[in-house]
C-alpha positions as CSV (number, residue, x, y, z in Angstrom):
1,X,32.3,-15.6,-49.6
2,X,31.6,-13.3,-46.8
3,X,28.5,-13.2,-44.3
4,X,27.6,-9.7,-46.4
5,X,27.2,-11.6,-50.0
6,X,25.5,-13.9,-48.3
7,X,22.8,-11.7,-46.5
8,X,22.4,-10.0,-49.9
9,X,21.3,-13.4,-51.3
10,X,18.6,-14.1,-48.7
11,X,14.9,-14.1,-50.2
12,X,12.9,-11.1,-48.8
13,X,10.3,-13.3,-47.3
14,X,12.3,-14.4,-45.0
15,X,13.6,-10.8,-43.8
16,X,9.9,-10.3,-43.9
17,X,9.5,-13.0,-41.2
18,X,12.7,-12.2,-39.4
19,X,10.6,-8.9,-38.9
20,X,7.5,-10.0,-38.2
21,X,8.8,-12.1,-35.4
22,X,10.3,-9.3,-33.8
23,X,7.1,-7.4,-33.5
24,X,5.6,-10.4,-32.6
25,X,8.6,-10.7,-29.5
26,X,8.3,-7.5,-28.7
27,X,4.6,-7.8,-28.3
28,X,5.0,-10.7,-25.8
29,X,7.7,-9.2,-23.9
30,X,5.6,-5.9,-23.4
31,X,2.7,-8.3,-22.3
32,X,4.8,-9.9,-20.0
33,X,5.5,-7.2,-18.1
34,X,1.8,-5.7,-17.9
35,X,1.0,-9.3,-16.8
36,X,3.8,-9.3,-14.4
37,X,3.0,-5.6,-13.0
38,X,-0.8,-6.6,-12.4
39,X,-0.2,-10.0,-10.6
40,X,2.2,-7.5,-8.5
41,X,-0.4,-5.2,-7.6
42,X,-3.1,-8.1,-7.3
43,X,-0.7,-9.6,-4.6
44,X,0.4,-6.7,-2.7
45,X,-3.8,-6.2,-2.4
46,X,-4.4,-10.0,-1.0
47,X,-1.2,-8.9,1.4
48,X,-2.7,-6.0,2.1
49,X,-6.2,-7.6,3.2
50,X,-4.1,-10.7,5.2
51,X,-2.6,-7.4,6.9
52,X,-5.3,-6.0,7.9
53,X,-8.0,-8.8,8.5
54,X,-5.5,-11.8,9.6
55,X,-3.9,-14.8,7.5
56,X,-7.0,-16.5,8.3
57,X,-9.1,-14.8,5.0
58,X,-6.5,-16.7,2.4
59,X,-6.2,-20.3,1.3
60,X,-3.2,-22.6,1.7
61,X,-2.7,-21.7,-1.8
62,X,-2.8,-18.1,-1.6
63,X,-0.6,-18.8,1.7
64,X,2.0,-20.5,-0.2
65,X,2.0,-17.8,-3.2
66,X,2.1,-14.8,-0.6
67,X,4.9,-16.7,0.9
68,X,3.0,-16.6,3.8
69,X,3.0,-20.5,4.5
70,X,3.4,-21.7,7.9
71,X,5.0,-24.5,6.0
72,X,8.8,-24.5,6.8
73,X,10.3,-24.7,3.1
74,X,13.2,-24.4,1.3
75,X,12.1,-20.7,-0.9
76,X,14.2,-19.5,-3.8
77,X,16.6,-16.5,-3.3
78,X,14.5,-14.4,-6.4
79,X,11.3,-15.4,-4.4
80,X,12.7,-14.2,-1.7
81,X,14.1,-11.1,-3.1
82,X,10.8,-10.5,-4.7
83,X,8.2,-11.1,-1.4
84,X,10.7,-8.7,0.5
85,X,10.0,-5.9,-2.7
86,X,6.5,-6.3,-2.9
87,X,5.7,-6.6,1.5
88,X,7.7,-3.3,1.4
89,X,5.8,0.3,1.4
90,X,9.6,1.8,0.8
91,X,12.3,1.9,-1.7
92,X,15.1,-0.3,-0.4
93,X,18.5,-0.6,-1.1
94,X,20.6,-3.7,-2.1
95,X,21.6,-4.2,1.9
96,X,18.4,-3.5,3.0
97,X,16.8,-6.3,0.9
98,X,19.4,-8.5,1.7
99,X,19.4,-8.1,5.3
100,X,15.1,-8.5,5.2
101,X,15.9,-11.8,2.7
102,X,18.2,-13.4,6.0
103,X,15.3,-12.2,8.6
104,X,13.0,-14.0,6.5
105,X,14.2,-17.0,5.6
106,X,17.4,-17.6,7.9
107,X,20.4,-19.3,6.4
108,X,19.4,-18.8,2.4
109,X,21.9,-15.7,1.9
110,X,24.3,-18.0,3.3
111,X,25.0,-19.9,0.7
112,X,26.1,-17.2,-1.9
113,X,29.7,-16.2,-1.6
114,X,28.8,-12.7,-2.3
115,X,25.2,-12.2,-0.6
116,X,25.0,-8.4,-1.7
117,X,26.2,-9.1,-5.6
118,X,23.5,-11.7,-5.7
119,X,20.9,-9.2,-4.3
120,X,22.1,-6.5,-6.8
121,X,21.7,-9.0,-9.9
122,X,18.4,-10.4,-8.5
123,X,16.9,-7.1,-8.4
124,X,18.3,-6.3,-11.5
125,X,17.0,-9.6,-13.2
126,X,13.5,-8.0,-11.3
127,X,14.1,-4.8,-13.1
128,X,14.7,-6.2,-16.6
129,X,11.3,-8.2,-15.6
130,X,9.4,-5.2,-15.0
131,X,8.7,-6.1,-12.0
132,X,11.2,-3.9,-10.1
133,X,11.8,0.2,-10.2
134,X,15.1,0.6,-9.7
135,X,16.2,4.5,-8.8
136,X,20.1,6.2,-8.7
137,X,20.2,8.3,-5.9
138,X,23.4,9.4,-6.4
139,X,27.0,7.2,-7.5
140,X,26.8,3.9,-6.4
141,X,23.6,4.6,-4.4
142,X,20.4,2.6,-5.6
143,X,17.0,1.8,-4.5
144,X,14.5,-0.5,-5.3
145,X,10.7,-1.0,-5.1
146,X,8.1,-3.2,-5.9
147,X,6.8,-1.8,-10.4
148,X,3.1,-2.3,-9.2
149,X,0.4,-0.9,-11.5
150,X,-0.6,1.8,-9.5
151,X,1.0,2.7,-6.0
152,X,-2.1,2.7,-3.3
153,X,-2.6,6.1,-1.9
154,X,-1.1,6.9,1.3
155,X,-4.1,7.3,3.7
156,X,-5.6,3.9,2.1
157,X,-2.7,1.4,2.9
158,X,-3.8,-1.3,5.0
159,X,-1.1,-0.2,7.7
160,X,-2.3,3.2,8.2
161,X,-6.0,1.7,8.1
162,X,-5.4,-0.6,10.4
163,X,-3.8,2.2,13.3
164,X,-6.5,4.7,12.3
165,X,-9.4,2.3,13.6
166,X,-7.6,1.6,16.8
167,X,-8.0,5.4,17.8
């Protein structure tokens, strides 16, 4: 008896639930990544405001989940990859966020054998996330960036605020 007989034999109410866990799946999944896109946007704000007005304005807490601790840890390598995304006002490439990753947290790319394919599947993973844009440019040419909810207009970026009151 093959797997065909037997899917023919299978009560309907349980194709019916097969089914309506899928919608349900899908459902969380597309939740996920709204959930995911606005704690990226809320962050890149409180980064924004440390930015502008000094570390001083967040908590430890908010330290620590900025990944702006004074704290010497050991971070993650997807942490890593992520901060790096979300601090940058750019597209990056693969490179780039690798070679931001070893400025940031010396050592920590050195212990992947291949630093660069493990920057390409992080940001990948960040993509499948929703978290990460990722954008061909041409062959073999990719860049990345930060899948906040909306980007913050030019002239209102904490950066360009920040040199426009020192005039």
């Amino acid at each position: 008896m093959g797997f065909d007989n037997v899917s023919l034999t299978i009560d309907p109410h349980v194709h019916a639930v097969v089914r309506s866990a899928e919608q349900e799946i899908r459902e969380l999944i597309r939740q996920r990544a709204d959930v995911m896109k606005r704690i990226g946007t809320i962050k890149q704000t409180l980064a924004g405001l440390a930015d502008l007005f000094g570390d001083s304005i967040l908590n430890d807490d908010l330290l620590d989940f900025l990944d702006r601790s004074s704290v010497v840890r050991q971070s993650g390598f997807t942490r890593a990859c992520r901060a790096v995304l979300m601090e940058s006002r750019v597209p990056l490439t693969a490179r780039q966020v690798r070679d931001q990753v070893q400025k940031k947290i010396p050592g920590l790319i050195e212990r992947h054998k291949d630093p660069l394919a493990s920057v390409t599947t992080v940001l990948s993973r960040l993509v499948d996330y929703s978290e990460a844009r990722c954008t061909v440019l041409g062959p073999g040419r990719r860049v990345w960036e930060w899948a906040a909810e909306m980007p913050l207009p030019v002239d209102s970026r904490p950066q360009e605020l920040a040199a426009a009151g020192s005039d």
